[in-house]
C-alpha positions in Angstrom: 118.4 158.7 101.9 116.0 156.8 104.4 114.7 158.7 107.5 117.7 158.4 110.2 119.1 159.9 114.0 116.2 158.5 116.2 115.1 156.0 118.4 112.4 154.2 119.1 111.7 152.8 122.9 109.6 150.3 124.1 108.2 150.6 127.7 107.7 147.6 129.2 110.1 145.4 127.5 108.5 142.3 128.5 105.3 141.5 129.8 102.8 139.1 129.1 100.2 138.4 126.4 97.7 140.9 128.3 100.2 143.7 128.9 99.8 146.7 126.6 103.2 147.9 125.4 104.2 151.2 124.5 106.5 152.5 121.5 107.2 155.7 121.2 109.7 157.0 118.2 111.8 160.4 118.5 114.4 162.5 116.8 113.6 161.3 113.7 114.7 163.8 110.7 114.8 163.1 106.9 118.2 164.3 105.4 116.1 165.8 102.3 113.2 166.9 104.0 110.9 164.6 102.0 107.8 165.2 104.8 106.0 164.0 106.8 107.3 160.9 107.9 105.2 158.2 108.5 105.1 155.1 110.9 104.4 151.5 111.0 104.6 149.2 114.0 104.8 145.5 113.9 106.9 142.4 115.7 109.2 139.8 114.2 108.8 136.2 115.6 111.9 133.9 116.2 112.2 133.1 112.5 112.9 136.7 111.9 108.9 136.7 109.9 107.5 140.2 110.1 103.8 140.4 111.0 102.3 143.9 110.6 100.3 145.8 114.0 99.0 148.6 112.2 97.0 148.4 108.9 98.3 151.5 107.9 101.3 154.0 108.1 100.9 156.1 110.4 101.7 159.8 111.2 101.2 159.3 115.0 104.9 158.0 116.2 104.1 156.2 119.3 101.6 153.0 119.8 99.9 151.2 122.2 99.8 147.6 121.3 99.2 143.8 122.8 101.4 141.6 121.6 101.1 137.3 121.1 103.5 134.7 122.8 105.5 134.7 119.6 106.7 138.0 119.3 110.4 138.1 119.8 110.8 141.7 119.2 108.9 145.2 117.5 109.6 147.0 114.8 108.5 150.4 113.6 109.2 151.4 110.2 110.2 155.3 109.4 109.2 156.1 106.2 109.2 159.5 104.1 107.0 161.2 101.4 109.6 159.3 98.7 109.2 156.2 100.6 112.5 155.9 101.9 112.3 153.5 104.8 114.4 152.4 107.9 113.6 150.0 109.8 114.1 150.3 113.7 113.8 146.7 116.2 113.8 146.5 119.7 113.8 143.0 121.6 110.8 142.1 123.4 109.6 139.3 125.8 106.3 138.0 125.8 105.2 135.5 128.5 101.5 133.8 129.0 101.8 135.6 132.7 104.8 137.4 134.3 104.3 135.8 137.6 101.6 132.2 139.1 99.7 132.6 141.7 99.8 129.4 144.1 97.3 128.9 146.7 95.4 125.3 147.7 92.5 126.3 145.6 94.5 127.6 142.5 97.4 126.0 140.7 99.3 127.5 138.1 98.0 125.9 135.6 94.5 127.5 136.3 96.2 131.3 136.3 96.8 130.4 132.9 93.9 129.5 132.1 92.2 133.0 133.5 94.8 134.4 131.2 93.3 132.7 128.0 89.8 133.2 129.2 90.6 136.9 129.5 91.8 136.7 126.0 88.7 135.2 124.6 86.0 137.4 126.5 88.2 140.8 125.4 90.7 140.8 123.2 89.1 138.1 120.9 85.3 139.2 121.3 86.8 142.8 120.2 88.4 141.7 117.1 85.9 139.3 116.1 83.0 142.4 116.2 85.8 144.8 114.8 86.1 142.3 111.8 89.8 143.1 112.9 91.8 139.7 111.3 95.0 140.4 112.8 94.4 141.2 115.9 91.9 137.8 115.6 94.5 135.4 114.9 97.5 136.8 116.9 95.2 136.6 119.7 94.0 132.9 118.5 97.6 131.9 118.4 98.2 133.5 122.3 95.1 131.1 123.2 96.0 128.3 121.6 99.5 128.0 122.5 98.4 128.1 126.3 95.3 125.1 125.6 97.2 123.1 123.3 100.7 122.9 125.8 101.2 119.8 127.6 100.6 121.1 131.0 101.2 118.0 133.8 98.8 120.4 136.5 95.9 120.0 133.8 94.8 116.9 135.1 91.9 117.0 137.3 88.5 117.4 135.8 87.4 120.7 136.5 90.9 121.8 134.9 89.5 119.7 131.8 86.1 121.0 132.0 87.7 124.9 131.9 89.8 124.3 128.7 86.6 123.2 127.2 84.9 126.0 128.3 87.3 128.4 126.7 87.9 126.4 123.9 83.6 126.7 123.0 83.4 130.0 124.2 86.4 131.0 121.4 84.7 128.6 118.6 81.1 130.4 119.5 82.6 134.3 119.5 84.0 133.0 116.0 80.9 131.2 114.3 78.1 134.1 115.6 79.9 137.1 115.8 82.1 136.9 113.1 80.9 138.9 110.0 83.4 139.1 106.9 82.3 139.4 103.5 81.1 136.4 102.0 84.0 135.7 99.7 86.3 132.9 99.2 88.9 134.9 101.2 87.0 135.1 104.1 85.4 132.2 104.0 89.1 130.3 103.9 90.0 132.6 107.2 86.8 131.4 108.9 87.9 127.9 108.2 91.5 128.1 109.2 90.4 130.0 112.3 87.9 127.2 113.2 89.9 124.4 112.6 92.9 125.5 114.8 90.4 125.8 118.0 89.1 121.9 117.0 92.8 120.1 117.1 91.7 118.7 119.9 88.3 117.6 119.7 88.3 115.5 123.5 88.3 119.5 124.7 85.1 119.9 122.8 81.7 118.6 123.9 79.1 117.1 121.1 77.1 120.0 120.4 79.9 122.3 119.5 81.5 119.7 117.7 78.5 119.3 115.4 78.1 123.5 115.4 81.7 123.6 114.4 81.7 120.6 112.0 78.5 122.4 110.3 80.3 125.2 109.4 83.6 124.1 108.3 81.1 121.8 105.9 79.4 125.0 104.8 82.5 126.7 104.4 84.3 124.1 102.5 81.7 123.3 100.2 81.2 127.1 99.5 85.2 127.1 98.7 85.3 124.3 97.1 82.7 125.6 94.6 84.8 128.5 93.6 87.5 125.9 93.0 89.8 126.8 95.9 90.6 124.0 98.5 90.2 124.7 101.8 
């Protein structure tokens, strides 16, 4: 029999894409003893698709952990010695920013735009010199969802000269801080990576678009040479 009689809480249960939430699992016994138990922590999305937060089980029962605009709700996985596992979700709610801050110099659509540039300056920066893949593209996907929304207050031109800003300062965290081994593997992550942040290449100005365009050439050619296609 799988691990069973606990809980596991989420403190807050929603927040936005910069709030750190805690889980905490307790009361968590094994009917035959098979010890220690173990823990993994992860989120489902609205198609029910289970992306892991930890890269390993864990024997720490409570995590700290930012969560994308996707996430729908958390799961932790119990598991024992045998590798009996139960399963354990809790809803959550993610938002770009829990509340907009309105004044005649700053619209909402520019708070969400602090948002994203936080996202790029720490959470991204982190990952990328961590070499930490998930963490890179669940924070990508946070970003990209705020700069690729229609958003009808992202109209005047220093609003359009921001979302460029962010846009080159994710694409240049990416192509010189980002070291993975040189393998087909990563090679196909840097790729997919670089050509989510071009999709929309007015928000890009003519040197990063030839940086960018450089090294998805590079990359593809590289892939392409090991006979995978990119």
């Amino acid at each position: 029999p799988a691990p069973r009689g606990g809980i596991c809480t989420v403190a807050p249960s929603s927040g936005s894409v910069l709030t750190p939430f805690n889980i905490s699992c307790v009361n968590w016994e094994d009917p035959n003893s098979d010890l220690p138990l173990r823990y993994s922590f992860g989120y489902l999305n609205a198609a029910g698709a289970a992306t892991a937060l930890t890269t390993a089980p864990t024997l720490n029962p409570a995590a700290s952990v930012i969560l994308p605009l996707a996430a729908r709700s958390i799961y932790v996985d119990i598991s024992d010695s045998a590798g009996a596992t139960t399963r354990y979700t809790t809803p959550v709610t993610v938002a770009i920013r829990l509340t907009k801050r309105y004044n005649a110099r700053q619209t909402g659509s520019e708070d969400y735009l602090d948002t994203a540039e936080t996202l790029v300056n720490t959470t991204l920066l982190n990952a990328v010199a961590q070499g930490d893949l998930s963490t890179m593209s669940q924070t990508l996907d946070s970003i990209l969802q705020i700069l690729n929304s229609p958003d009808e207050n992202a109209t005047t031109s220093d609003q359009l000269a921001r979302r460029q800003g962010i846009r080159e300062m994710a694409i240049n965290i990416i192509v010189n801080n980002l070291i993975l081994p040189d393998t087909p593997e990563s090679r196909n992550i840097q790729c997919n990576l670089l050509a989510e942040l071009t999709t929309r290449v007015e928000e890009l100005d003519t040197p990063t678009q030839i940086l960018t365009s450089a090294h998805l050439l590079t990359f593809s050619e590289g892939l392409i040479s090991t006979g995978i296609s990119p």
